[in-house]
C-alpha positions in Angstrom: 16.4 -43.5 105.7 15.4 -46.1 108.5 15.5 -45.1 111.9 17.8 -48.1 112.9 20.4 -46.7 110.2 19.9 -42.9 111.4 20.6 -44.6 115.0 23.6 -46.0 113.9 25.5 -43.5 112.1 24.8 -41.3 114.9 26.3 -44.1 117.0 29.0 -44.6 114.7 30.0 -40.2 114.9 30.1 -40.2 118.7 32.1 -43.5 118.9 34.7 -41.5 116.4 34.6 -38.5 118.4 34.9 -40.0 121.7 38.2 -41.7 120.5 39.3 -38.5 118.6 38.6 -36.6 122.2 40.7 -39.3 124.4 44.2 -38.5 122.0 45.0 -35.9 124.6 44.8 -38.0 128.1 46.2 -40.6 125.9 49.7 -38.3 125.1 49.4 -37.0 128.6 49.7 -40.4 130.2 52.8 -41.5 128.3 54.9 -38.7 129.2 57.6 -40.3 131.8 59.7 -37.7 132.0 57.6 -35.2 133.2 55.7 -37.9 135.5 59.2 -38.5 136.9 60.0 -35.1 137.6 56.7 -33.8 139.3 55.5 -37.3 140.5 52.1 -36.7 142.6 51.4 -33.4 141.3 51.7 -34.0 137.3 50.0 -37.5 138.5 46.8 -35.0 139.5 47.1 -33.2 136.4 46.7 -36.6 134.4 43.6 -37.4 136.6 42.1 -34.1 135.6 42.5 -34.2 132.6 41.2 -37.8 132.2 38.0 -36.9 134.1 37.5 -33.7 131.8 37.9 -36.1 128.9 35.1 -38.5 130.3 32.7 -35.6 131.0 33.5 -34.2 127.3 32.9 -37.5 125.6 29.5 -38.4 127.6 28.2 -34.9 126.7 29.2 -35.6 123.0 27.3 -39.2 123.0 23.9 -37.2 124.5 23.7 -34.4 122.0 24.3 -37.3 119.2 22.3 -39.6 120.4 19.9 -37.3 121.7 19.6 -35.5 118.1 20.3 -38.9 116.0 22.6 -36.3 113.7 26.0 -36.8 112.9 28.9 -34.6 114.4 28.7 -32.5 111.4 25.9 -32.4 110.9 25.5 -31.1 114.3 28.4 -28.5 114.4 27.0 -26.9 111.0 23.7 -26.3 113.3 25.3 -24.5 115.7 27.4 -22.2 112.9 27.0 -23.4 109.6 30.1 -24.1 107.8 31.4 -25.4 110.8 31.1 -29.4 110.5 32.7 -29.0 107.2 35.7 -27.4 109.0 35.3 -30.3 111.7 34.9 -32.7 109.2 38.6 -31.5 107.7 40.5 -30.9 110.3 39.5 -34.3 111.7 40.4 -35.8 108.2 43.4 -33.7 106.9 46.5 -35.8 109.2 45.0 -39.2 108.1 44.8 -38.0 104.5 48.3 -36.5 105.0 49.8 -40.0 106.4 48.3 -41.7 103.5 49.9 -39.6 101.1 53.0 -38.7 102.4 53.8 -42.6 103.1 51.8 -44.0 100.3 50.2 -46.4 102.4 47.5 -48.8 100.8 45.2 -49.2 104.0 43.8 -45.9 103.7 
């Protein structure tokens, strides 16, 4: 395998895991009623969380990019079995979606 392509697809995991990681902030942020209710102090929560996120995502973009391994390939390092369970619990909703609407884009 070339090292441009080994590059890439480690590239390619930490992009996927940074926008799996940013779902939370994302749900957080879209929750007017509670926003409404606790204004400043929910606002801080949001902030928190965001910044959390960031720090999570830039630490997952160094340890792939620093290894040139992908995610799973990664996580089944650190306990092995693990970056198949990653690997399904990532996959399992879309594959879900797909099949339970029987949608032809997946």
């Amino acid at each position: 395998m070339s090292e441009k392509k080994k590059s890439s697809g480690a590239l390619l995991g930490a992009a996927f895991l940074m926008a799996t990681s940013a779902i939370g902030p994302g749900f957080l942020t879209q929750t007017a009623t509670f926003t409404g209710q606790y204004k400043a102090s929910f606002g801080f929560v949001i902030l928190v969380s965001i910044i959390l996120s960031a720090v999570a995502q830039l630490n997952i973009w160094r340890v792939l990019c620093t290894t040139g391994l992908r995610g799973q390939d990664v996580a089944n390092k650190v306990l092995p079995g693990l970056g198949y369970f990653v690997s399904f619990m990532v996959d399992a909703p879309f594959s879900f979606f797909c099949s339970y609407y029987n949608t032809d884009s997946c």
